[in-house]
N, CA, C and O of each residue as an XYZ file, in Angstrom:
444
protein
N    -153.659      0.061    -76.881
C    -152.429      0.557    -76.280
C    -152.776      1.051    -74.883
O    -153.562      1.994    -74.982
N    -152.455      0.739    -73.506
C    -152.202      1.091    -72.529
C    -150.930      1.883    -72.643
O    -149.804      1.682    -73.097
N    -151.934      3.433    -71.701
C    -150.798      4.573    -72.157
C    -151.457      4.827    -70.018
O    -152.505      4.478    -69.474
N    -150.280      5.520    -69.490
C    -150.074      5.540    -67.993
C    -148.991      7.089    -68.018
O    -147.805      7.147    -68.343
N    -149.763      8.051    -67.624
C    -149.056      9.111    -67.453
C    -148.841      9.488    -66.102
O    -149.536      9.103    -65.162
N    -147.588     10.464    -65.999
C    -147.121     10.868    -64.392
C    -146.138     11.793    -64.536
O    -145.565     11.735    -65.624
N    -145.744     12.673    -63.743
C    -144.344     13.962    -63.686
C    -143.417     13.070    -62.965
O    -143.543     12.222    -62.082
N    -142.284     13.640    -63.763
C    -141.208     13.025    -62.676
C    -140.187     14.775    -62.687
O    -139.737     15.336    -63.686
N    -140.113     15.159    -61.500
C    -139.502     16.221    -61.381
C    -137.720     15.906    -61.390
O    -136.985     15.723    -60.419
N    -137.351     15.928    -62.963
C    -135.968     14.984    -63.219
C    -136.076     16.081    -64.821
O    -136.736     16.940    -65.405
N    -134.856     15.213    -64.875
C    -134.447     15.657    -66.693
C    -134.512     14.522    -67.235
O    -135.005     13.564    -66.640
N    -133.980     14.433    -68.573
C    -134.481     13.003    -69.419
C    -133.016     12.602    -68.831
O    -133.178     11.398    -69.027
N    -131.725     12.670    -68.270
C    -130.711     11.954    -68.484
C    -131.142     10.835    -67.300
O    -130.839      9.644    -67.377
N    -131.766     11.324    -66.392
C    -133.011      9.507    -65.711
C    -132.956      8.826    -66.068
O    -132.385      7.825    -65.635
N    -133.528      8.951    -67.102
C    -134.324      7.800    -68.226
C    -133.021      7.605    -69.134
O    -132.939      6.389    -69.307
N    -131.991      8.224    -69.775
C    -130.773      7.696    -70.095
C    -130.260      6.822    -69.418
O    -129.985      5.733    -69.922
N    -130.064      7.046    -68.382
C    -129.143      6.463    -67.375
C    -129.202      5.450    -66.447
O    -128.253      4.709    -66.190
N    -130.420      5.391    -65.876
C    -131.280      4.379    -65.170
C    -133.148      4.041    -65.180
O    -133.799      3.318    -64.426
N    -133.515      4.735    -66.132
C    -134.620      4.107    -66.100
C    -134.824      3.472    -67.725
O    -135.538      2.470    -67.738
N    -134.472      3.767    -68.639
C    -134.624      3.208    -69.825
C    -133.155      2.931    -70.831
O    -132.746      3.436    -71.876
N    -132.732      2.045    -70.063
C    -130.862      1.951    -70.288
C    -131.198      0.745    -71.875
O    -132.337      0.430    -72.219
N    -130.326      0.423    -72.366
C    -130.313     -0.798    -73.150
C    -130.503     -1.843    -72.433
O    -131.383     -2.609    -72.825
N    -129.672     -2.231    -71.051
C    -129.648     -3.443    -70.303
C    -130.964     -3.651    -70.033
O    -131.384     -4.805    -70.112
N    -131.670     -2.803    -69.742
C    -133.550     -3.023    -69.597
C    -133.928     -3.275    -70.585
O    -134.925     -3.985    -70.456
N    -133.588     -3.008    -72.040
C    -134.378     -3.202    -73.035
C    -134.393     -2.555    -74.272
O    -134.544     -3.015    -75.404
N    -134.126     -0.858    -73.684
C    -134.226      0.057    -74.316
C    -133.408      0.603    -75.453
O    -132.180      0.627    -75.521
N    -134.328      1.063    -76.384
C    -133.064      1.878    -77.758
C    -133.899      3.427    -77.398
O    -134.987      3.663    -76.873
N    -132.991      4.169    -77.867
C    -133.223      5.377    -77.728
C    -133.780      5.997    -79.306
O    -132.976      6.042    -80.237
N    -135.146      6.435    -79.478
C    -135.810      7.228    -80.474
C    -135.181      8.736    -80.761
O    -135.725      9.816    -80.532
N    -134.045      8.519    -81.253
C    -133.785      9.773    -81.799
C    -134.498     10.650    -82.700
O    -134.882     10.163    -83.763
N    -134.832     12.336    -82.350
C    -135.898     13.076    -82.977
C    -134.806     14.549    -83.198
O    -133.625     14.630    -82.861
N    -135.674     15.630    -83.880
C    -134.997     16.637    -84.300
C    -135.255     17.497    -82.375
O    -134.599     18.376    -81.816
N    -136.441     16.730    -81.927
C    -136.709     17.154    -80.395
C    -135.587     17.100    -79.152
O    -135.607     17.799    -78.139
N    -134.765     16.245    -79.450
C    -134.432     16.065    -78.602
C    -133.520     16.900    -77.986
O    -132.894     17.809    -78.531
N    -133.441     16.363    -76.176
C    -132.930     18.223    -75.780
C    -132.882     17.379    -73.859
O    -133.288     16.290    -73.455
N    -132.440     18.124    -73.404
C    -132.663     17.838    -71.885
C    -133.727     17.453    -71.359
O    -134.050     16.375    -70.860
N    -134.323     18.525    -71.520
C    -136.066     17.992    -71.296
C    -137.015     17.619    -72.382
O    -138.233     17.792    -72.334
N    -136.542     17.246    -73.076
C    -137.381     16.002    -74.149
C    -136.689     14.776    -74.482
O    -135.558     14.897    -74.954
N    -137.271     13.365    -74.286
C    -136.531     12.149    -75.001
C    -137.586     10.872    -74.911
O    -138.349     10.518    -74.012
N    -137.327     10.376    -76.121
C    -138.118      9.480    -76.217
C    -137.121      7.693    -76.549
O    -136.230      7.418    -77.352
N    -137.769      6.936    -75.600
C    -137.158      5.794    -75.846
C    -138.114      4.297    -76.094
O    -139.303      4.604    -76.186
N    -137.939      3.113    -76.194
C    -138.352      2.369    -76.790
C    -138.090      0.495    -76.509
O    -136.971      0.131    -76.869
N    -138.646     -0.194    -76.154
C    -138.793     -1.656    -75.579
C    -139.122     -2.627    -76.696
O    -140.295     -2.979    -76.566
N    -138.616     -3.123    -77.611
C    -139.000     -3.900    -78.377
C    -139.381     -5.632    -77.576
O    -139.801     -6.666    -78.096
N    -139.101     -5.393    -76.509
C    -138.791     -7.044    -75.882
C    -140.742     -6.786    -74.932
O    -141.764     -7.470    -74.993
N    -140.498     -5.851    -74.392
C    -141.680     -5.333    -73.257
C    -142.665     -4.159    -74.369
O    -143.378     -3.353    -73.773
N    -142.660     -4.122    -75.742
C    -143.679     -3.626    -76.172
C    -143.861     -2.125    -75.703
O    -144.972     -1.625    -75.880
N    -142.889     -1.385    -75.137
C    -143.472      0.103    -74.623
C    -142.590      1.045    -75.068
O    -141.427      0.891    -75.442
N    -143.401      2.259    -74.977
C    -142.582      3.611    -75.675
C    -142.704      4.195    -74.578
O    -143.727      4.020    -73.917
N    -141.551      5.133    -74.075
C    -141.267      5.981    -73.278
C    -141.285      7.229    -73.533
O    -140.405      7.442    -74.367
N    -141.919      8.345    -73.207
C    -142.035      9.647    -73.787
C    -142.030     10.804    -72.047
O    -142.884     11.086    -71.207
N    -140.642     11.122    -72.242
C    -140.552     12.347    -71.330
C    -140.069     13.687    -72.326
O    -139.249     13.803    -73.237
N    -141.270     14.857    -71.476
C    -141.129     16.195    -71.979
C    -141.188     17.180    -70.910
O    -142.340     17.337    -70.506
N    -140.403     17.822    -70.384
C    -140.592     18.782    -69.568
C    -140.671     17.984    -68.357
O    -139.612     18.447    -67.932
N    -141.013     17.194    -67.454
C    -141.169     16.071    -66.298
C    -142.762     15.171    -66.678
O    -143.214     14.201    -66.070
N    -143.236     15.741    -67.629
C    -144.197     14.798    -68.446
C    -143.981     13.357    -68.646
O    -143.600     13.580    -69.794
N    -143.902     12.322    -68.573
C    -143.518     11.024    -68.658
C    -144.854     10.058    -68.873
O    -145.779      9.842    -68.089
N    -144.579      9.456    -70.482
C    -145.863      9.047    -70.752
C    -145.210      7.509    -70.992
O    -144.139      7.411    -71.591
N    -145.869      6.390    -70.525
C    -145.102      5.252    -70.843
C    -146.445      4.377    -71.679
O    -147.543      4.489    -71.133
N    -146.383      3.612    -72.838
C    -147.224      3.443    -73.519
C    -146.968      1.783    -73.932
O    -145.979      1.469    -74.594
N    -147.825      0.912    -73.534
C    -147.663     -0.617    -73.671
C    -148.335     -1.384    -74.435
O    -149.488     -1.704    -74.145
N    -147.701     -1.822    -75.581
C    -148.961     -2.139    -76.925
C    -148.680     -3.518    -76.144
O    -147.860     -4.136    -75.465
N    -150.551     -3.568    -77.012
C    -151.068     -5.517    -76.625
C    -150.244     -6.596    -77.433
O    -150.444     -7.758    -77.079
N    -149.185     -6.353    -78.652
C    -148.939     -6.764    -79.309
C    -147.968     -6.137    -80.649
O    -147.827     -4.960    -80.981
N    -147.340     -7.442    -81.299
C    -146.327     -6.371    -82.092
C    -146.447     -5.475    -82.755
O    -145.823     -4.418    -82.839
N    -147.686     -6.073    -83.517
C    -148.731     -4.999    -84.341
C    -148.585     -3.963    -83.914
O    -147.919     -3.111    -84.502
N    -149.208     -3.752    -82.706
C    -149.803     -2.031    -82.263
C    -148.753     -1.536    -81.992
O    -148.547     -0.357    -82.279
N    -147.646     -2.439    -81.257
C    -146.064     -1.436    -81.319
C    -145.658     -1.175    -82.722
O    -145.734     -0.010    -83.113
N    -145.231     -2.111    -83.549
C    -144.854     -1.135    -84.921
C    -145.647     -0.071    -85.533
O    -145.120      0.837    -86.176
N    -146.979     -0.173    -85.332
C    -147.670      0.867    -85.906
C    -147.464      2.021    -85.021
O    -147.303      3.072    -85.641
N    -147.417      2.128    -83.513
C    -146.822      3.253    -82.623
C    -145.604      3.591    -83.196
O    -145.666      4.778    -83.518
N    -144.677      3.179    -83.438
C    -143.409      3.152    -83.872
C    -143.455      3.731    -85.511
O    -142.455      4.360    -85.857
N    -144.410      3.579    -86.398
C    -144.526      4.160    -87.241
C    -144.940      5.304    -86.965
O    -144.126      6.199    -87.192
N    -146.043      5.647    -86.502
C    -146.564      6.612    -86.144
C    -146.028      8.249    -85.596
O    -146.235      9.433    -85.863
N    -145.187      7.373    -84.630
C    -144.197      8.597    -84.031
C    -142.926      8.666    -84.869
O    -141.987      9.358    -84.476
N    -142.882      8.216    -85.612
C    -141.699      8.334    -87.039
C    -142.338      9.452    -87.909
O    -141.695     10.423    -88.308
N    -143.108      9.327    -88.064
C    -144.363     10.051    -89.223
C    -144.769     11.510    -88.251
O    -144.292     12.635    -88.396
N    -145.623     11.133    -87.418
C    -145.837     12.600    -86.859
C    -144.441     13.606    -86.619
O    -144.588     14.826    -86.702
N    -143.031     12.993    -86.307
C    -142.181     14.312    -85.958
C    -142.001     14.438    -87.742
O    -141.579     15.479    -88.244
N    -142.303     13.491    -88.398
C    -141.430     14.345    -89.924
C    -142.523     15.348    -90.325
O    -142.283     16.480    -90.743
N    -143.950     14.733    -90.129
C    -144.665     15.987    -90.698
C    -144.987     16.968    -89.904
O    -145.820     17.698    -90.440
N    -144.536     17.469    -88.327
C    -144.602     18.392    -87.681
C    -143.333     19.141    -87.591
O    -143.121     19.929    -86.671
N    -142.030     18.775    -89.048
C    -141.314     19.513    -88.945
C    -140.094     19.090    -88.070
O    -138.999     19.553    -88.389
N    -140.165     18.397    -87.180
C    -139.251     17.876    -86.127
C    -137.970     17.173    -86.418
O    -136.886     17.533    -85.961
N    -138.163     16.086    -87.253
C    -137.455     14.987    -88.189
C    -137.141     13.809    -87.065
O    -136.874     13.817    -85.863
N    -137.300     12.866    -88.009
C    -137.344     11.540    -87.536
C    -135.550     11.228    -87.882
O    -135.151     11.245    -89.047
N    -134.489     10.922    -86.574
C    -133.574     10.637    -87.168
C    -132.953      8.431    -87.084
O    -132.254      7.849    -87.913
N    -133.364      8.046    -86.242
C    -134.076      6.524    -86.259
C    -134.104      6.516    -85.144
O    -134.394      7.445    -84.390
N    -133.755      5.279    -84.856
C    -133.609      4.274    -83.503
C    -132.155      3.810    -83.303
O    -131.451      2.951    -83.835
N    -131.998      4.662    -82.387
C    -130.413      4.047    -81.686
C    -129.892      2.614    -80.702
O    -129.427      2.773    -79.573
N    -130.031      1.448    -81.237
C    -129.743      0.366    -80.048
C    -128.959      0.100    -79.075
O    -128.842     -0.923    -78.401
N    -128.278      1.364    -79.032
C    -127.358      1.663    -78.153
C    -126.114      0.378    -78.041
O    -125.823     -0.165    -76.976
N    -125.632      0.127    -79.052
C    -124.394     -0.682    -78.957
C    -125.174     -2.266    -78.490
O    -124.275     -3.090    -78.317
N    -126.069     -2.662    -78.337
C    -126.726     -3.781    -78.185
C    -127.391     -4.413    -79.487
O    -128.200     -3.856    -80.228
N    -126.984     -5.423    -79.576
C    -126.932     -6.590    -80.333
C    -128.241     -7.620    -80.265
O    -128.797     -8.245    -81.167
N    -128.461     -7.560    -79.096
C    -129.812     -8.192    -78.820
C    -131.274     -7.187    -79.113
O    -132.418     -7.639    -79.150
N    -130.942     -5.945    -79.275
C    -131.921     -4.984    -78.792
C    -132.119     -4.699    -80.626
O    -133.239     -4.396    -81.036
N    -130.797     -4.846    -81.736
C    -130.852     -4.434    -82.733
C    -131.406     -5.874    -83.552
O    -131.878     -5.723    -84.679
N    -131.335     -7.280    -82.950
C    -132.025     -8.122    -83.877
C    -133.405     -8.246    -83.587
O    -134.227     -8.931    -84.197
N    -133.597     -7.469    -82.529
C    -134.874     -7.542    -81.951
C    -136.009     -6.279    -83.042
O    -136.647     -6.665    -84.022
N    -136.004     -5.585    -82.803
C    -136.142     -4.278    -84.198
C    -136.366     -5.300    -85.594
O    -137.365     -5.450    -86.298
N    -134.836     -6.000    -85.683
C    -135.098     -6.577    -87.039
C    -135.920     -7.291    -87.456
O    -136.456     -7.472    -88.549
N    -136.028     -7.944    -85.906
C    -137.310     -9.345    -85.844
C    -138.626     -8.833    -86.181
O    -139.182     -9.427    -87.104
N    -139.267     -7.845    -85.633
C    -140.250     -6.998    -85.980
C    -140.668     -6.359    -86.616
O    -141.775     -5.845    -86.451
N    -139.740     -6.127    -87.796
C    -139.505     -5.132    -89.311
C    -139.126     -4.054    -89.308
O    -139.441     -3.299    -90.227
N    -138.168     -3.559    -88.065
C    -138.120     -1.969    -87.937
C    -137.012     -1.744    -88.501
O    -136.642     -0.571    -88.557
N    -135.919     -3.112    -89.249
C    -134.703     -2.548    -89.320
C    -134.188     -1.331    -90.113
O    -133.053     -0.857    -90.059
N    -135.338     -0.865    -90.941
C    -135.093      0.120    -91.880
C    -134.606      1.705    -90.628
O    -133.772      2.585    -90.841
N    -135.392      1.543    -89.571
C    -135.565      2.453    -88.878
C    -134.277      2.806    -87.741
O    -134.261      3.842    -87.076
N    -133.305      1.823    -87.671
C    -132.291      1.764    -87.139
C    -131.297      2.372    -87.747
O    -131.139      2.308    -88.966
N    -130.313      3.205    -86.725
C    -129.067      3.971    -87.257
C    -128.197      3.495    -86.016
O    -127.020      3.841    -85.917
């Protein structure tokens, strides 16, 4: 996994709005975290997870589907057992973005 960290002095609605939209790719990782300054989103097409906290912004690019579903498991699993709760993956009204998930086995993980 190529992981590339940096601040972006912003809030997560950025990354709502124009940097990790559906039209790019993106579904949004809904968590018990989430908040202004926390959000995590997700690329099934480009393989990457998006993780902003505080202006923290961690963008993370698996070699393959493998290592993305297992990231994708992973961060499902760590917020349930740190208490947080895992609530799924939002495809944000995209159709392409939700057979895409399916294609990969995540559909359980979709709401």
């Amino acid at each position: 996994m190529k992981t590339i960290r940096d601040f972006q002095d912003a809030d997560r609605y950025l990354y709502d709005f124009k940097v990790c939209t559906p039209k790019k790719g993106f579904a949004q990782v809904d968590t018990g975290q989430d908040a202004w300054y926390f959000g995590t989103w997700a690329n099934p097409f480009k393989l990457q997870i998006v993780s902003y906290a505080e202006g923290d912004v961690t963008l993370q690019t698996a070699e393959s589907v493998e290592e993305f579903v297992r990231a994708i498991l992973s961060l499902r699993d760590w917020n349930e057992q740190s208490g947080h709760g895992f609530k799924g993956i939002d495809p944000m009204g995209s159709e392409k973005i939700e057979a895409r998930f399916k294609e990969i086995g995540l559909v359980e993980l979709l709401h």
